[in-house]
DOKOLRO-320864 format. One record per residue: residue number from 1; residue in three letters; x, y, z of N, C-alpha, C, O, CB in turn. Coordinates in steps of 0.2 Angstrom, whole numbers, padded with zeros to 4 digits, m for minus. Glycine has a CB too. Layout:
! residues N
+-----+-----+-------+-------+-------+-------+-------+-------+-------+-------+-------+-------+-------+-------+-------+-------+-------+
:   n : res :  n.xx :  n.yy :  n.zz : ca.xx : ca.yy : ca.zz :  c.xx :  c.yy :  c.zz :  o.xx :  o.yy :  o.zz : cb.xx : cb.yy : cb.zz :
+-----+-----+-------+-------+-------+-------+-------+-------+-------+-------+-------+-------+-------+-------+-------+-------+-------+
: NUM : ala :     X :     Y :     Z :     X :     Y :     Z :     X :     Y :     Z :     X :     Y :     Z :     X :     Y :     Z :
...
+-----+-----+-------+-------+-------+-------+-------+-------+-------+-------+-------+-------+-------+-------+-------+-------+-------+
This chain:
! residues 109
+-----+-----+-------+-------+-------+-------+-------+-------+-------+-------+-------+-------+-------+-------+-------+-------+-------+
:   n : res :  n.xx :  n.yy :  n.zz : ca.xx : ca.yy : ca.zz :  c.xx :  c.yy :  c.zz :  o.xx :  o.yy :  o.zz : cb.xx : cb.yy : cb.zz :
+-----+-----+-------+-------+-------+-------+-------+-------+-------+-------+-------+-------+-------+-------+-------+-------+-------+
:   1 : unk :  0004 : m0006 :  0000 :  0000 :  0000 :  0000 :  0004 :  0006 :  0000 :  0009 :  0008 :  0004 : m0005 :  0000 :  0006 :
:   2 : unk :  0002 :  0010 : m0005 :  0006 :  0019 : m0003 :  0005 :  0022 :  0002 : m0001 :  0023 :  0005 :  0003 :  0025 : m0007 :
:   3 : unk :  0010 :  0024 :  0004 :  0010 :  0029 :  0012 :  0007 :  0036 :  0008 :  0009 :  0038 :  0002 :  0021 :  0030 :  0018 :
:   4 : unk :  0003 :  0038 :  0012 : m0002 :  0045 :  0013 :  0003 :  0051 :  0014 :  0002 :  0056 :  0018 : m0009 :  0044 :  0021 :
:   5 : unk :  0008 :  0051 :  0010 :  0012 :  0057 :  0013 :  0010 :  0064 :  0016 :  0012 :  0066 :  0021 :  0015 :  0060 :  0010 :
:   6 : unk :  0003 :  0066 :  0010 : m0001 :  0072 :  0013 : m0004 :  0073 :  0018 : m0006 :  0079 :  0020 : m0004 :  0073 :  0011 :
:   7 : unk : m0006 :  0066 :  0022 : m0010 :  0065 :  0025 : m0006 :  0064 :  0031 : m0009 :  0066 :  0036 : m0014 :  0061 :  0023 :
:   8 : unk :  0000 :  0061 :  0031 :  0005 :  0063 :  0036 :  0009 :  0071 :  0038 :  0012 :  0074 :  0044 :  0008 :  0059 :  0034 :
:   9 : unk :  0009 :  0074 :  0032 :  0010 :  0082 :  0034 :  0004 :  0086 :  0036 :  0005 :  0091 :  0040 :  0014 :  0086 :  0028 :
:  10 : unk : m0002 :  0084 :  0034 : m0007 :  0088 :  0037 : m0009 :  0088 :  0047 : m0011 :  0091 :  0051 : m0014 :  0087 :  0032 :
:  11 : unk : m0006 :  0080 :  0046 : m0006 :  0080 :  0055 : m0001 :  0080 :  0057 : m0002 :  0079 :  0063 : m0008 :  0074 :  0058 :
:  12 : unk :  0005 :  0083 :  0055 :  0008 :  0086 :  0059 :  0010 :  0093 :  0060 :  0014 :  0096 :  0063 :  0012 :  0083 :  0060 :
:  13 : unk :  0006 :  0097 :  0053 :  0005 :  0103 :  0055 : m0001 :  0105 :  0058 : m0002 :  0111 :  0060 :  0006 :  0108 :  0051 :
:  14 : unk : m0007 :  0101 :  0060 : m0012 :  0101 :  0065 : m0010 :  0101 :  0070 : m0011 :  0105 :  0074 : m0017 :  0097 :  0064 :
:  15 : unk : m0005 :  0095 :  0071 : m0002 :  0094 :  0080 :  0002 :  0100 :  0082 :  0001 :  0103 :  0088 :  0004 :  0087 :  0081 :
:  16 : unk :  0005 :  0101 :  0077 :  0010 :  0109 :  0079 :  0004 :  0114 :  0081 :  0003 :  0115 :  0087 :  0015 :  0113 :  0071 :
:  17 : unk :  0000 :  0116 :  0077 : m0007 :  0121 :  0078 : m0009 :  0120 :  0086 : m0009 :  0124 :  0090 : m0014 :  0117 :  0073 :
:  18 : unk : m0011 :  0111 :  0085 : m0014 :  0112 :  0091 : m0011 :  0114 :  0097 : m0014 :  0118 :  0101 : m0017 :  0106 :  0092 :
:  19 : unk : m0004 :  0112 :  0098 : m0001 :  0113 :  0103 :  0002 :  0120 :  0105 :  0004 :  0122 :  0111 :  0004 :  0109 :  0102 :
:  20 : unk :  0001 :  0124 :  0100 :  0000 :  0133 :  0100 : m0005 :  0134 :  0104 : m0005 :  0136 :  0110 : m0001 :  0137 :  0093 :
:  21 : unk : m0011 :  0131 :  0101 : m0019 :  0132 :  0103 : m0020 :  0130 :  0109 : m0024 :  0133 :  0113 : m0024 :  0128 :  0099 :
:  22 : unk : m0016 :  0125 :  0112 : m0016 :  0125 :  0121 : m0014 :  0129 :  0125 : m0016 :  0131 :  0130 : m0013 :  0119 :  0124 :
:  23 : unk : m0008 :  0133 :  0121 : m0004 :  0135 :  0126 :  0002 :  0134 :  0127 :  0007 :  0137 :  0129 : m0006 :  0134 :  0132 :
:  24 : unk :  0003 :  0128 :  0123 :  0010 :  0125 :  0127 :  0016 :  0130 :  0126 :  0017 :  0134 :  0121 :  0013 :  0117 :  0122 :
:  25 : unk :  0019 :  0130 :  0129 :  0027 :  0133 :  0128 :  0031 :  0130 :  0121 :  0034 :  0125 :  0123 :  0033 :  0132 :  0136 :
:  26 : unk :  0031 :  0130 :  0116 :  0036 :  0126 :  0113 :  0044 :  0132 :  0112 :  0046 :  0138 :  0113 :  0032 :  0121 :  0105 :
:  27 : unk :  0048 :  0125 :  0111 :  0055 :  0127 :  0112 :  0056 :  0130 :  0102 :  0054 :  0128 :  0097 :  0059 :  0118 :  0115 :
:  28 : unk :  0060 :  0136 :  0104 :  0064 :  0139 :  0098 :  0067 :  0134 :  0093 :  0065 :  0133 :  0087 :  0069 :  0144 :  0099 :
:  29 : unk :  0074 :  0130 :  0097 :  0076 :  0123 :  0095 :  0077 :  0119 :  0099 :  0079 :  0121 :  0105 :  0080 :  0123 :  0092 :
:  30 : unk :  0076 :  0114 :  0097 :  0077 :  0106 :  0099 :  0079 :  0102 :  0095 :  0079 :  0104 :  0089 :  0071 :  0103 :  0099 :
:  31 : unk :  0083 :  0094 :  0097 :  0082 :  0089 :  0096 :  0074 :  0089 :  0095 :  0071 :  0093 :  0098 :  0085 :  0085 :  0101 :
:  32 : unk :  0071 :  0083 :  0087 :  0067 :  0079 :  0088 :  0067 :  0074 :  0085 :  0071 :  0073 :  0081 :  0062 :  0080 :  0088 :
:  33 : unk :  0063 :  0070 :  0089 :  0063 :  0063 :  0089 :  0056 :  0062 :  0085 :  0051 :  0065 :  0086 :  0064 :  0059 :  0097 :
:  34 : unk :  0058 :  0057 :  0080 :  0052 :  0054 :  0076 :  0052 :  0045 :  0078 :  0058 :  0042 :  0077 :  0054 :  0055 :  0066 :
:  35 : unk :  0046 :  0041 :  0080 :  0046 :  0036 :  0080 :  0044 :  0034 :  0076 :  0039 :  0037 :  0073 :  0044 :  0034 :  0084 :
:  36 : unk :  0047 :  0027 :  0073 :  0045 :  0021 :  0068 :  0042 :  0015 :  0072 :  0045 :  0014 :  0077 :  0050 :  0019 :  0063 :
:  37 : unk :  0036 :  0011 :  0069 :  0035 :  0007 :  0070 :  0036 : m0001 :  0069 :  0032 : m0003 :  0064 :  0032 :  0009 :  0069 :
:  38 : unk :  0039 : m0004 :  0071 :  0042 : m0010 :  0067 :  0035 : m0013 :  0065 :  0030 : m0014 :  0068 :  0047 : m0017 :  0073 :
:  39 : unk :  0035 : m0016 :  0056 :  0025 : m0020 :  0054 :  0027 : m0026 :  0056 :  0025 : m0030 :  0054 :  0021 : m0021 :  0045 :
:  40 : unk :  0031 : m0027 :  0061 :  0032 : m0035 :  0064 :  0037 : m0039 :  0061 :  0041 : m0036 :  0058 :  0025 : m0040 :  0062 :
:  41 : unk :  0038 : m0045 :  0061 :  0044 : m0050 :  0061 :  0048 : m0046 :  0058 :  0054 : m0045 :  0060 :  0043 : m0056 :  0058 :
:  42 : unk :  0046 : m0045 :  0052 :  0051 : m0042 :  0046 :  0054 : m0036 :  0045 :  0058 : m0035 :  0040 :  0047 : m0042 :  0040 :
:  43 : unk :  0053 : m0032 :  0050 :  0057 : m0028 :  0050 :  0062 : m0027 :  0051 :  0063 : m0027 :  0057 :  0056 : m0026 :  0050 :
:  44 : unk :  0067 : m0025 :  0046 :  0075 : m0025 :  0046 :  0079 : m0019 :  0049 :  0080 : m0013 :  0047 :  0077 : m0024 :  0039 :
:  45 : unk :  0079 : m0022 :  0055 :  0080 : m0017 :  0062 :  0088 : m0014 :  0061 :  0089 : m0007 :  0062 :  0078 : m0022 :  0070 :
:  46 : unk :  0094 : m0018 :  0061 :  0100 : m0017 :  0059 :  0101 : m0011 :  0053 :  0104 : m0005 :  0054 :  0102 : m0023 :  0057 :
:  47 : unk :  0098 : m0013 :  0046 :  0100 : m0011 :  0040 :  0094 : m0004 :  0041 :  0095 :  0000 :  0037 :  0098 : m0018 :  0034 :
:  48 : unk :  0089 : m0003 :  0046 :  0086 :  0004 :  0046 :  0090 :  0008 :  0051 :  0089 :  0014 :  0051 :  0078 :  0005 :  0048 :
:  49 : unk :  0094 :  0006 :  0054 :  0098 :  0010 :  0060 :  0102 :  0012 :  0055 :  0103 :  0018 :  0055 :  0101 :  0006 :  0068 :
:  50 : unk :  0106 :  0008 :  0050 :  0112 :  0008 :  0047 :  0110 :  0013 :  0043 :  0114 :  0018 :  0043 :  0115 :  0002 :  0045 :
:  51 : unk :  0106 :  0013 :  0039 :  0103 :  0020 :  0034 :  0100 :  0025 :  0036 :  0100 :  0031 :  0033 :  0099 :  0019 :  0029 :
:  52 : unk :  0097 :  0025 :  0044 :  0096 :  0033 :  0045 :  0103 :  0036 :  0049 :  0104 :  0042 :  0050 :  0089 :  0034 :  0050 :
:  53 : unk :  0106 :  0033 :  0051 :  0114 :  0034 :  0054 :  0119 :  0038 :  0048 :  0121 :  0043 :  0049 :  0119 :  0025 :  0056 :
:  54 : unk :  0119 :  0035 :  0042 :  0123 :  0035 :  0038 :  0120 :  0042 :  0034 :  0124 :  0045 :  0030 :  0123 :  0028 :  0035 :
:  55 : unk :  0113 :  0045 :  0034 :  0111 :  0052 :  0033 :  0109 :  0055 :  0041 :  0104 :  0058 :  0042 :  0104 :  0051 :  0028 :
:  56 : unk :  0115 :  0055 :  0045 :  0115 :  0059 :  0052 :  0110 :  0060 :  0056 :  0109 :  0065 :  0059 :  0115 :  0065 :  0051 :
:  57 : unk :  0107 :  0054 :  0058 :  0102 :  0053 :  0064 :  0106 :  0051 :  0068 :  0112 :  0050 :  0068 :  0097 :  0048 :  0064 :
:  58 : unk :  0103 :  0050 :  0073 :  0103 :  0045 :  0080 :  0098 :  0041 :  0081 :  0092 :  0043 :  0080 :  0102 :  0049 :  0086 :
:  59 : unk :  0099 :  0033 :  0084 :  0096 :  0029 :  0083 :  0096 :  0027 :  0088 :  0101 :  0027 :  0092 :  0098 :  0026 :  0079 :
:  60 : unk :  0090 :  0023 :  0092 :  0088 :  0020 :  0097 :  0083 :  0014 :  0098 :  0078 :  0017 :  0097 :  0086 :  0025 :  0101 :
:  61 : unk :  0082 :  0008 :  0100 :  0076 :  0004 :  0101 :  0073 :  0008 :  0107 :  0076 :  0012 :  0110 :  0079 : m0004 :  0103 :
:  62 : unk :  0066 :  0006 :  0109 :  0065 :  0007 :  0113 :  0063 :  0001 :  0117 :  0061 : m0004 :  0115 :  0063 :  0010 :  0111 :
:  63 : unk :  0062 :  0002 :  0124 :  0062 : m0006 :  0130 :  0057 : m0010 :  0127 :  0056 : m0016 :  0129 :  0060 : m0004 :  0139 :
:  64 : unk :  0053 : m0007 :  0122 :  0047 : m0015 :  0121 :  0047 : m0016 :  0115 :  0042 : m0018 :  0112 :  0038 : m0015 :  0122 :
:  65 : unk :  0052 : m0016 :  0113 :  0057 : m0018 :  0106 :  0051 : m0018 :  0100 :  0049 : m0023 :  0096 :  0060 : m0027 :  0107 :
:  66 : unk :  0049 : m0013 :  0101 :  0044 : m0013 :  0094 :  0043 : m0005 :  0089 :  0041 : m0003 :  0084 :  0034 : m0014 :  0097 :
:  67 : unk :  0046 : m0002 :  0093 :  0050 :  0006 :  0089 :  0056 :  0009 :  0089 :  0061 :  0010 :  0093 :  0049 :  0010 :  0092 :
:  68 : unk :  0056 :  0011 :  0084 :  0063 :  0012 :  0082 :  0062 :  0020 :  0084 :  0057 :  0023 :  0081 :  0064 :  0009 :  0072 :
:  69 : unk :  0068 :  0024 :  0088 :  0068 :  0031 :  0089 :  0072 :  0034 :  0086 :  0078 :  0031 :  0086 :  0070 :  0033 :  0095 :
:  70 : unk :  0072 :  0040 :  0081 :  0076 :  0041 :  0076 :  0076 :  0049 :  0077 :  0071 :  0052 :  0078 :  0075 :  0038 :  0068 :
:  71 : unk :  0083 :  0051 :  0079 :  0083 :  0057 :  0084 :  0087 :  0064 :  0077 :  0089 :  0060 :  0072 :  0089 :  0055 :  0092 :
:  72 : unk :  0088 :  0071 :  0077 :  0091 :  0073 :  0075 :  0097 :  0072 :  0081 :  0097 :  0069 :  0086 :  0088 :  0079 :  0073 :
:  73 : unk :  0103 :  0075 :  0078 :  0109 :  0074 :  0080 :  0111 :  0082 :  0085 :  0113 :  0082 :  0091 :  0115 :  0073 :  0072 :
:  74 : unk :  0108 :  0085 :  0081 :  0109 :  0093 :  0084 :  0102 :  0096 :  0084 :  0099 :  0093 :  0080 :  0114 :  0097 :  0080 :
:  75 : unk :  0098 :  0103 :  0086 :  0095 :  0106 :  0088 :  0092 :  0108 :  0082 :  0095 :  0108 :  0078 :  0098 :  0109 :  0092 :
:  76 : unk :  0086 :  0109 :  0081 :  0084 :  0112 :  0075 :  0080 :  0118 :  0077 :  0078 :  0119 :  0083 :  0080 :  0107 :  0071 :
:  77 : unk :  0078 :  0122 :  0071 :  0075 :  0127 :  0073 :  0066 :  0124 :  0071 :  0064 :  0121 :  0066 :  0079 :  0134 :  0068 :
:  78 : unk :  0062 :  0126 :  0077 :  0056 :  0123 :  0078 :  0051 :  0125 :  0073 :  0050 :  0131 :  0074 :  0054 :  0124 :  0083 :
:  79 : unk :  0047 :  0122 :  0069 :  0042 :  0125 :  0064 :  0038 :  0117 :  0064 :  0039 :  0112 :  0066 :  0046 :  0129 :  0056 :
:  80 : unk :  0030 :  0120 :  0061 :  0027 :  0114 :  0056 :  0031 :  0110 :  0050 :  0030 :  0104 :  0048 :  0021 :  0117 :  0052 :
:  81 : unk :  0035 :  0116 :  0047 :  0038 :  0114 :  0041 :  0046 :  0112 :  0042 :  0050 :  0111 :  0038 :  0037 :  0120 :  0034 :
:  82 : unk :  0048 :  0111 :  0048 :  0054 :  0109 :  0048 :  0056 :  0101 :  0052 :  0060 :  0097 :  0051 :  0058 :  0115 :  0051 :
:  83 : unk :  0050 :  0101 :  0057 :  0049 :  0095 :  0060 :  0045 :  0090 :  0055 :  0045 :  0084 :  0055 :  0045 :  0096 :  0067 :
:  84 : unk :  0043 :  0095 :  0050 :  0040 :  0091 :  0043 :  0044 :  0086 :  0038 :  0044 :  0080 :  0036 :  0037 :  0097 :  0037 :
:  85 : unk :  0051 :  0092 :  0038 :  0053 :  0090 :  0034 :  0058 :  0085 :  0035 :  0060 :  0081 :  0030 :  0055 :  0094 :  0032 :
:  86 : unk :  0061 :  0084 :  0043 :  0063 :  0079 :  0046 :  0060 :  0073 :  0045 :  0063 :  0068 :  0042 :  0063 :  0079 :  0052 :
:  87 : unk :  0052 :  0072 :  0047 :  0048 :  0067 :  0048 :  0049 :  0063 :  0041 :  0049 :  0057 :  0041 :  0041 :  0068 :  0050 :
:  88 : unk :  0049 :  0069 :  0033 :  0047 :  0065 :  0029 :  0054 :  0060 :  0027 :  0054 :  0055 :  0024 :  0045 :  0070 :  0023 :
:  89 : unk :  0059 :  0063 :  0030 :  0064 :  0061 :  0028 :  0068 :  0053 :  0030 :  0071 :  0048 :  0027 :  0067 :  0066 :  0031 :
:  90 : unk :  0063 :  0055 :  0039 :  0065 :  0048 :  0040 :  0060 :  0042 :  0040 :  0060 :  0037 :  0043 :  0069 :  0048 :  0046 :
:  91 : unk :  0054 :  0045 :  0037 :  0046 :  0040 :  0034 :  0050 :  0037 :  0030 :  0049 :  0031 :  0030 :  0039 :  0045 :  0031 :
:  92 : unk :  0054 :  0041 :  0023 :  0054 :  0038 :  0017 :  0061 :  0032 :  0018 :  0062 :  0028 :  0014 :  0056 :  0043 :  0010 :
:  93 : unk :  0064 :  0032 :  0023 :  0069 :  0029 :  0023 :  0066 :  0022 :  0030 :  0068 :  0017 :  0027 :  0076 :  0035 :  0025 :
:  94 : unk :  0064 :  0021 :  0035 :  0058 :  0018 :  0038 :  0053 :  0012 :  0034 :  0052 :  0006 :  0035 :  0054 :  0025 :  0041 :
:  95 : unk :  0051 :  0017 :  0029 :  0046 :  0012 :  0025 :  0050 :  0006 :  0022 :  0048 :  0000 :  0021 :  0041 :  0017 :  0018 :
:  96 : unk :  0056 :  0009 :  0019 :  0059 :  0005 :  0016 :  0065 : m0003 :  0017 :  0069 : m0006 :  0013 :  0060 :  0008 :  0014 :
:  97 : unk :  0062 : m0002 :  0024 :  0062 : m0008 :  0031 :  0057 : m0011 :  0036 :  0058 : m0013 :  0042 :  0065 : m0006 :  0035 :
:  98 : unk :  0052 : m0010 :  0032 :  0049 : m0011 :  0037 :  0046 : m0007 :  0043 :  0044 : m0009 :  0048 :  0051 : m0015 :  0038 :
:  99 : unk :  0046 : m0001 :  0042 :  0045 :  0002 :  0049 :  0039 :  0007 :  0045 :  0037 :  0008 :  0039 :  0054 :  0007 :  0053 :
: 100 : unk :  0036 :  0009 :  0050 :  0030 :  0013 :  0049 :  0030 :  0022 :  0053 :  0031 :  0022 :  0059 :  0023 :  0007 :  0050 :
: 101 : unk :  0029 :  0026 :  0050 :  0027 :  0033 :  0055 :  0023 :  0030 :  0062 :  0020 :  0025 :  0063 :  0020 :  0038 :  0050 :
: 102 : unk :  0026 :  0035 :  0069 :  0022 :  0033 :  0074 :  0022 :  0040 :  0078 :  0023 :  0039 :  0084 :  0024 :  0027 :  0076 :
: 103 : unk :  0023 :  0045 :  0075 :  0025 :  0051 :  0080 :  0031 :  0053 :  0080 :  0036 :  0050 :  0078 :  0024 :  0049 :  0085 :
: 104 : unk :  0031 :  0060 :  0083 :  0035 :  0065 :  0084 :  0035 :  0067 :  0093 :  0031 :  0065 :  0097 :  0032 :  0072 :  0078 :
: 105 : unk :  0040 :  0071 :  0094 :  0042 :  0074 :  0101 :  0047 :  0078 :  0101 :  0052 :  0076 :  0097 :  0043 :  0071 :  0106 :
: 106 : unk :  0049 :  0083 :  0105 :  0053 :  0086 :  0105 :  0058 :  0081 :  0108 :  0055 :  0076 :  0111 :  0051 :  0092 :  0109 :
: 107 : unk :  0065 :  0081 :  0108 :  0068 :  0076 :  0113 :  0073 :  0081 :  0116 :  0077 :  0083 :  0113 :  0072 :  0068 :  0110 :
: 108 : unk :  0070 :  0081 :  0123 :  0076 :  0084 :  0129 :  0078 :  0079 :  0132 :  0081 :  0080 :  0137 :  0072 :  0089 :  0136 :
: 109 : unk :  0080 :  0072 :  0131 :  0087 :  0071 :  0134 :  0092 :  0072 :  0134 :  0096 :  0069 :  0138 :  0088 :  0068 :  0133 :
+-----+-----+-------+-------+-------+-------+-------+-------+-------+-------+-------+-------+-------+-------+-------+-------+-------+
């Protein structure tokens, strides 16, 4: 099946929206972190660390071994269209291991 790209940038400049619309404080810049989704057995957990590494991520499992955390390296400047442009980036490279979109966050570690 085709991944809905549009349909993935319109929810994360709604999420951005909404998170103005509460109030929240967000940060100028940040670290963020985009999670992938492993679709189960098959996905090629090695060889996706190894290609988002090799275009300047940071890579992480997480403790219930079913997401893949894929971090900027350094701070970005905060927008709809730049946390966009991350997500697409590491969607198109994710998909093509098995892994699926699962969200965004700022990462203050």
């Amino acid at each position: 099946m085709k991944h809905d790209y549009e349909g993935q940038r319109r929810e994360t400049f709604e999420t951005f929206d909404a998170l103005q619309a509460q109030g929240e404080t967000l940060p100028k810049r940040s670290i963020v972190e985009i999670y992938l989704l492993a679709e189960g057995a098959d996905a090629k957990w090695a060889a996706a660390e190894k290609a988002l590494r090799a275009k300047g991520f940071a890579t992480e499992r997480d403790q219930e071994g079913d997401t893949l955390i894929v971090a900027t390296r350094a701070d970005i400047e905060i927008s709809p269209a730049s946390i966009w442009e991350i997500e697409r980036q590491v969607t198109e490279i994710g998909l093509g291991f098995d892994f699926v979109p699962d969200g965004w966050e700022f990462g203050f570690d």
